[in-house]
N, C-alpha and C positions, 0 to 999 in steps of 0.2 A: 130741771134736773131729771136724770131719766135715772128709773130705779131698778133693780132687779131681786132675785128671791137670791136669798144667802144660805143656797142646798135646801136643806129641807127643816131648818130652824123656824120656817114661819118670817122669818125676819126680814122686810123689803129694805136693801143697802143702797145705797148713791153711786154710782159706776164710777166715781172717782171721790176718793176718800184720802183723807188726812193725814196724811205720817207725822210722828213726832221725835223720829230720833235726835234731829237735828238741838231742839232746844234744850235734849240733855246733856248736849255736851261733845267737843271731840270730832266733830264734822260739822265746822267752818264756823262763824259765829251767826250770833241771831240777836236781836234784842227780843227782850220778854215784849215791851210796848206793842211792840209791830206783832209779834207771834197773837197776842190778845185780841187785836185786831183782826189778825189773817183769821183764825177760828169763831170770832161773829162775823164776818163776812162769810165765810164757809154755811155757817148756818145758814147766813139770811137767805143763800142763791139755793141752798136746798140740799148740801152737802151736811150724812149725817155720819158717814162714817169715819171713824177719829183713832188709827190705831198708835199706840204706847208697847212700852214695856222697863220692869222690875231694872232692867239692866241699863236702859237711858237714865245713865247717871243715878242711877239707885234712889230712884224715887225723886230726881230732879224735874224728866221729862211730866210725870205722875200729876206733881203736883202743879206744874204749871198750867196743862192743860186743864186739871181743875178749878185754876184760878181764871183760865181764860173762857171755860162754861158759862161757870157760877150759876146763877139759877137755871141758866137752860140746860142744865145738864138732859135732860127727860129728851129734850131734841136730837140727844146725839145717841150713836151705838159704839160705844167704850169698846177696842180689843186692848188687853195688853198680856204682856208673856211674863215668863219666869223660866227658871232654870239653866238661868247660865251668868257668870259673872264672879262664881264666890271662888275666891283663892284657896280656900282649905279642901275644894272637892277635887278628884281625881278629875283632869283636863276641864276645871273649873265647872264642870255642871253636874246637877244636883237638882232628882226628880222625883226624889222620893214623898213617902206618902207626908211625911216631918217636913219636909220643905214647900208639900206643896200647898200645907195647912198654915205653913207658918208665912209663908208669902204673897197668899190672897191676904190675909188680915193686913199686911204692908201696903197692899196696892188698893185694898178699899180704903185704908186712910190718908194713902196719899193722895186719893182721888176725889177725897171726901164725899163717897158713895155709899150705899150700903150693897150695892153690888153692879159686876160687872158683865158686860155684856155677853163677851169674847172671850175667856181665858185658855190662852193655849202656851204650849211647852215650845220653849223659843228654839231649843235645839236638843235631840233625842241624848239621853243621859244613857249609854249602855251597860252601867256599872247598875244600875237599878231594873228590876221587871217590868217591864212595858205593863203587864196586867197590876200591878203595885199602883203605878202610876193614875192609870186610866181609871181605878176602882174610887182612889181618893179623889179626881176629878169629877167623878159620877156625883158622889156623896157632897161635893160644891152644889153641883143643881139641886141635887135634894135638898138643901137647907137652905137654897134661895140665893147663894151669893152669889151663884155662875146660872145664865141662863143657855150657853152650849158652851164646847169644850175644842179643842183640836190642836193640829201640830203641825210645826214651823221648822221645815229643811230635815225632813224625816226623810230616809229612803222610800221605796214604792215596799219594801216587803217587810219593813216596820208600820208603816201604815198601816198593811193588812193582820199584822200580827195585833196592835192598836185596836183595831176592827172588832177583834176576838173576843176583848173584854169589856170590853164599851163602844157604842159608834162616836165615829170620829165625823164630829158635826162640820167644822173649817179647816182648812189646813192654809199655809201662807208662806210661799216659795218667791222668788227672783221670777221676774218676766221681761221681757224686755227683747228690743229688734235686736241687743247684742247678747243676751243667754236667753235659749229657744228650749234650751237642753228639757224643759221639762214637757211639752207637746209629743213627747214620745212614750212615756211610758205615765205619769201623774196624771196630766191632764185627760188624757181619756179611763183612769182609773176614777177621778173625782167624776167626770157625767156618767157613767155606770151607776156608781153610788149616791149622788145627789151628793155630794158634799162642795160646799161652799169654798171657792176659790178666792183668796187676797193675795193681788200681786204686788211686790213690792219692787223697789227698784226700779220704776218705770220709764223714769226717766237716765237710767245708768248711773245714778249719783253724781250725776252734772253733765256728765258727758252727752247725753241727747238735750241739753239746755243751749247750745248753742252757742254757749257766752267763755269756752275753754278756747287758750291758747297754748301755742308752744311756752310761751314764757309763763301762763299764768302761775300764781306761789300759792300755793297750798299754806296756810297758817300752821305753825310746826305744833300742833294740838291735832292736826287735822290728820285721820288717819289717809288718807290719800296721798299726802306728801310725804309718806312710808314704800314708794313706786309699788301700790296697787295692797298691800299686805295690810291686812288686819288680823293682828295678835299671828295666831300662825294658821291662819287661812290666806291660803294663796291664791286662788280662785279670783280676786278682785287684779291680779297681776293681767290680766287678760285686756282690762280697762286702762291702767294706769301704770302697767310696769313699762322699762323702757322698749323691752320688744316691741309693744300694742301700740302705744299712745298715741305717735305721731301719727301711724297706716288709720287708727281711729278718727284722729282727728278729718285726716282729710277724707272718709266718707263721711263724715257729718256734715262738712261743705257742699257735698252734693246732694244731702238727705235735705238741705234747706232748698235746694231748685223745687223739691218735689212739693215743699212747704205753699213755696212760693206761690206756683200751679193754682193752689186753693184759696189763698190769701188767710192763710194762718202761719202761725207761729212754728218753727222747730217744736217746741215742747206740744202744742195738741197736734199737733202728724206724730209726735209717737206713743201721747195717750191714746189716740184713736187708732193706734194698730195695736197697743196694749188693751184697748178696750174691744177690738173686733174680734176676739176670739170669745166666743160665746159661754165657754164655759168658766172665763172669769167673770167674777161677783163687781169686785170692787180694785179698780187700779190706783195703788198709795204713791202721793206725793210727794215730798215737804214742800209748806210755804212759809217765807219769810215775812212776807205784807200780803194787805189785800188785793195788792195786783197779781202778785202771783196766782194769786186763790181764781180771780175774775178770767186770767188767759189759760189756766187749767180748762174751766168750764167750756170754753171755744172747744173744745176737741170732741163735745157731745152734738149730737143731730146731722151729723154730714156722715160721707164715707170714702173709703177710698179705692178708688178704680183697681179693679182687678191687672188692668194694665203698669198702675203703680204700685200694686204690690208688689209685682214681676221686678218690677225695677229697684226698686228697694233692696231685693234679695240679690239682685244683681249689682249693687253698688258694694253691700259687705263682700259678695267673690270678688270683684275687679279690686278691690283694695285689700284683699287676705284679711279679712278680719275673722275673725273666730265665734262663730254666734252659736256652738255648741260646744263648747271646753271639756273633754275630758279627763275632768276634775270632778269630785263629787263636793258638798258644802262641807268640810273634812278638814282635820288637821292635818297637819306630815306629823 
């Protein structure tokens, strides 16, 4: 496993790390058995980073990956988020300094932790002060429960605002060969600042897996079979709405030639260009069993020719594919 430093935390993370939205619920199913599974295999190959949140199923995803720990918890680096999900807050999120007290003590007991490693603001609440926020996350480290803090689909000049009143140790944005959008303005504001980057989305939420067809069916739980729309973020319509899908699908045809080349898998050709940008930390998964977890791991110790990266970029223009949306993570 190859590790890197997670910004200036101290923290050395696993260049591909765990996501666990999947097992709370709502995108596709999963068995708990196999999930238990996929996260001690995770461990044993040396994968420690395991990121959650408040809003996977409100303490669903929380608690499963604390059952699929159990005592190794100490081997893993816990992210999970908060602030978004609750129906009584204006545009469902809620940052305040009351929520943000009141929903670490949720997610340490669903984690059965006494603390977490990661805790960041899953999407920026702008009904509440940035400096509010960040003061009560400070006052987390101080008392032991949060060992860094940061934020998840903040703009570049909320982050800096963020800055002002606390530093912003991780932040954790979409990456991916289909949204690039943030290589323009974040990702060279995080290497300036040593703050730790977790991309998530690496693999397009199936779409760079290799295994979508025109016909495949989305389980009617499954936010994807909504053509691309989650609640009212539109931004995933670029993936899966019916403008995108099909012109998508067929550069992933061709993104598997390039696979091919190396004798890897679709999925590590696009960790290993999610992981060749050096100023991400750790690029998040999900895995259903331990094979997923095992052909993850293929995407570390090689690299890919500068000749393929060329062509890579030139298979999204020959097919119009959109790998910067001028969309921001935003509702309408």
């Amino acid at each position: 496993m190859e590790y890197r430093p997670f910004g200036s935390t101290g923290i050395q993370i696993s260049a591909i790390g765990f996501g666990c939205w999947e097992i709370g619920g709502g995108y596709g199913s999963i068995e708990e058995t196999e999930f238990i599974k996929a996260v001690n295999r995770a461990l044993d190959i040396g994968v420690n980073s395991f990121d959650t949140a408040e809003a996977y199923g409100f303490g669903a995803s929380e608690k499963s990956l604390a059952k699929a720990l159990g005592s190794r918890r100490k081997e893993a680096v816990i992210t999970t988020k908060f602030g978004v999900g609750y129906p009584k807050a204006p545009n469902y999120r809620d940052a305040t300094r009351q929520r943000v007290m009141e929903s670490i003590e949720k997610s340490l007991q669903a984690l059965n932790t006494d603390y977490v490693d990661v805790y960041l603001v899953h999407w920026p609440d702008r009904n509440t002060p940035f400096e509010e926020t960040m003061r009560a996350l400070d006052d987390l480290v101080k008392q032991g429960k949060v060992r860094a803090v940061g934020l998840s689909n903040f703009k570049l000049d909320e982050i800096d605002a963020c800055m002002k009143a606390r530093r912003v140790d991780v932040v954790q944005y979409c990456w991916n060969m289909f949204d690039r959008r943030m290589a323009d303005e974040i990702f060279p504001y995080c290497k300036e600042h040593n703050i730790g980057v977790m991309a998530y989305g690496s693999l397009a939420y199936g779409m760079l897996t290799g295994t979508l067809t025109e016909e495949s069916p989305f389980e009617k739980g499954d936010w994807r079979s909504k053509g691309g729309r989650l609640g009212n973020i539109n931004l995933f319509q670029h993936l899966f709405g019916p403008e995108h899908y099909l012109k998508n699908l067929r550069a992933v045809e061709d993104l598997k030639k390039i696979a091919a080349k190396y004798g890897k898998s679709l999925p590590q050709l696009a960790l290993r260009w999610t992981t060749s940008n050096p100023v991400v930390s750790t690029a998040l998964t999900g895995c259903r069993n331990p094979r997923e977890v095992d052909d993850n791991a293929g995407a570390l110790g090689w690299t890919i020719a500068d000749a393929d990266m060329k062509e890579i970029d030139a298979i999204f223009a020959r097919h119009g594919c959109v790998t910067s949306p001028n969309v921001w993570l935003e509702t309408i």
